[in-house]
N, C-alpha and C positions, 0 to 999 in steps of 0.2 A: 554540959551533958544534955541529951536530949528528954524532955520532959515528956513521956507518951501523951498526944493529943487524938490518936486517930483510934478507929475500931481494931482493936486484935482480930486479924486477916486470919479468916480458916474457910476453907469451902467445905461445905456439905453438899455431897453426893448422893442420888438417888441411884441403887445398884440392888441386884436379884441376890438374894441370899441362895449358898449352893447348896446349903442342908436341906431347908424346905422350899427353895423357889417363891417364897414372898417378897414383899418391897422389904428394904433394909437401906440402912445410910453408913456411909464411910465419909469421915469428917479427916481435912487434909489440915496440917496448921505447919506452921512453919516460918520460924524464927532466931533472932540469937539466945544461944546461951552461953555466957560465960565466952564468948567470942570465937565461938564456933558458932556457924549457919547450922542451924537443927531441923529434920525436917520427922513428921510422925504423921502416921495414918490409923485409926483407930476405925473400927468394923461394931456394928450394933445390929441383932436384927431383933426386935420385941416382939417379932413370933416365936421364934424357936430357942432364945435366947445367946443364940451364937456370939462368941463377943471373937475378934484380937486387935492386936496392938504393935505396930511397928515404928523402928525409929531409924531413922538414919543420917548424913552428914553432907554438906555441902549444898550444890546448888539442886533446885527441883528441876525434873524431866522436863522436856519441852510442853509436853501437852498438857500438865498440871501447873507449869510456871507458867502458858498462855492463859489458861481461866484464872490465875491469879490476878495476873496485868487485867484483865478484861473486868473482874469483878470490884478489883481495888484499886485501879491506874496505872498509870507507869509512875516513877518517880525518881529523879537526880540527885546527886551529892555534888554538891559544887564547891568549890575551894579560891579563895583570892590568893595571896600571894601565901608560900608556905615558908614556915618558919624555917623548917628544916627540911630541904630538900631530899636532902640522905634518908633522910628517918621517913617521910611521905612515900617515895618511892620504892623503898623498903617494903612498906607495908601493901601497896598497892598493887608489887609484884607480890608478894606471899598471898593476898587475898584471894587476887584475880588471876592468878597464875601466869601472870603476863613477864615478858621480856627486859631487861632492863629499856631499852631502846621505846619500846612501846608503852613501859608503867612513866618513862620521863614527859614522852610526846603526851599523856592524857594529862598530866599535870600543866603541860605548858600550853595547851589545846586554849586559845583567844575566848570561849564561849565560858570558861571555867570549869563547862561539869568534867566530873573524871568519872561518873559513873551512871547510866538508867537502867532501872531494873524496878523490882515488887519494892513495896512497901515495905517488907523485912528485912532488902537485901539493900536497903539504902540505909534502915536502922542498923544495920549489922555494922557496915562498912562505916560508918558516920563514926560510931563509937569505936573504931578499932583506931580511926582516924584522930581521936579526942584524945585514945587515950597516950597517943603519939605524940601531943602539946599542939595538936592543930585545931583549926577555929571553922570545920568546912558544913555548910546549909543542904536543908536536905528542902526539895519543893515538889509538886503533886504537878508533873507534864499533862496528865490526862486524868481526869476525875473520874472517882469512884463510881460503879454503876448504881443506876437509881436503887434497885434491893438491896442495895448494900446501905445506902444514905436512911433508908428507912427502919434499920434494924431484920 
């Protein structure tokens, strides 16, 4: 199972609150739970006291999954040989909503990854992978941005 070593990936957002027009922040965070990709966005403004709170499922928008990659890196799930084919591809089309034809071709892909994406969506897929009886590594393509290394 994968042991969490990295920072819990959430972006904070600097955005105009619509009740009073001051600064306010919307924090993005997005991960597995229970093996479902979960994705929530939570609203704060400490002037007016605005608050909400939203949640939803699967992958994120492009334009908040790209300042993900940008802030956290990209990162791969890679796989050697799989135990069970059947049960691998199985899963790889349910995840990724891919093809049979297509979830085979990324398993049998010479390079091993079968997947790059955020940092959650390699956590996700890693453990969905695991909990299939497979053995597949998750590694950091492109590194974290400097404000993210620094807290």
């Amino acid at each position: 199972m994968i042991a969490r070593t990295y920072p819990r990936p959430e972006l904070i957002l600097a955005v105009t609150c619509s009740h009073c027009s001051q600064e306010a922040s919307v924090s993005v965070g997005y991960g597995d739970h229970a093996g479902t990709l979960r994705i929530y966005e939570e609203f704060h403004c400490v002037h007016c006291g605005q608050r909400w709170h939203g949640d939803d499922t699967g992958f994120l928008q492009p334009e908040p999954r790209a300042r993900m990659l940008e802030a956290f890196g990209e990162w791969t799930v890679s796989m050697g040989r799989a135990r069970s084919t059947f049960d691998t591809v199985k899963v790889l089309r349910a995840a990724l909503g891919l093809e049979l034809v297509a979830a085979y071709a990324l398993l049998k892909h010479e390079s091993g990854i079968v997947f790059a994406g955020t940092v959650q969506e390699c956590e996700w897929l890693t453990r969905l992978l695991e909990k299939a009886g497979e053995s597949p590594t998750m590694n950091a393509l492109t590194p974290m941005s400097e404000s993210c290394r620094n807290g």
